[in-house]
N, C-alpha and C positions, 0 to 999 in steps of 0.2 A: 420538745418544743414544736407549736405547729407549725408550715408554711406561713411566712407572709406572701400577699399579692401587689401588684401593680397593674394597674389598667394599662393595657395596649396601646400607644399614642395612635390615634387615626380613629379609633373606633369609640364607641358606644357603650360596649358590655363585654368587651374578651380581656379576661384578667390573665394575666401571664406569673409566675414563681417569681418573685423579686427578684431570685439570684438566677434565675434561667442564662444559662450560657450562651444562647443561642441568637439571645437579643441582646440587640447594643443597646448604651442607656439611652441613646434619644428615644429608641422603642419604648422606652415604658415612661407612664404617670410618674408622676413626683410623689405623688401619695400613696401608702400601705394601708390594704387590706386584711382584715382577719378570716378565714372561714367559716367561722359565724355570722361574722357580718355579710359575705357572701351566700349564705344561707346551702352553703357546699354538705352540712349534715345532715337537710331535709332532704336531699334527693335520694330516691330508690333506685337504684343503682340496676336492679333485676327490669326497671319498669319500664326502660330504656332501649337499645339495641346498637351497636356498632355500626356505624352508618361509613360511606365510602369516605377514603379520607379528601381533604383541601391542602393545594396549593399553597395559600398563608391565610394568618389570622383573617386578615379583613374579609375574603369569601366567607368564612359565620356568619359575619352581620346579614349577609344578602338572604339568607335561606331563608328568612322569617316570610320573605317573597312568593318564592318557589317550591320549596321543601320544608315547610314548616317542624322544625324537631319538635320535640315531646320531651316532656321531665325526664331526664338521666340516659338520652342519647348522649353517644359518647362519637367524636370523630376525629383522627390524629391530621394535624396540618405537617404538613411536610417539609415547610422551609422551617420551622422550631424543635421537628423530630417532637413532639409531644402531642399527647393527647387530651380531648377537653371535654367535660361533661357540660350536658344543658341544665341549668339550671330554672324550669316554670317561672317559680315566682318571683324570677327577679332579673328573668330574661336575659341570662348571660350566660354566656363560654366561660368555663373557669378551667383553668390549666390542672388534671392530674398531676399529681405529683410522681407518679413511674407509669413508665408505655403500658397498658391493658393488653393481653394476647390477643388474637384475633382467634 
């Protein structure tokens, strides 16, 4: 079965694991995602790079700012213990399903 998602309450495009431990339910959208829907199969995963991690979800949103990521960067926030790939075309953090090594 694959992961479902839930959008991040406070943000824009950081989907989190429906069942993530780590977040209370006020944290997450009401609504489930699929990874397809998320378009989580089209990223190239090589085409990316491990970038330093963040403090919580909501610092993602800001990079678009200052640090623009690139399809299939990946970066672990620290108050969820997970890690999140960028997803291009559809301008989202989507939560890995198990921590990536460094």
């Amino acid at each position: 079965m694959s992961p479902e998602y839930k959008k991040m309450a406070g943000t824009a495009a950081v989907f989190i694991l429906a069942d993530n431990p780590k977040a209370s339910p006020v944290e997450r959208d009401g609504m489930v995602w699929s990874p397809e829907e998320l378009k989580v199969y089209d990223v190239d995963i090589d085409a990316g790079q491990k970038r330093p991690s963040m403090a919580n979800a909501l610092a993602l949103e800001g990079l678009e700012d200052y640090d623009p990521p690139k399809n299939g960067d990946i970066r672990n926030v620290d108050s969820l213990e997970a890690d999140f790939i960028y997803v291009a075309n559809t301008r989202s953090w989507i939560q890995v399903p198990e921590i990536i090594p460094t």
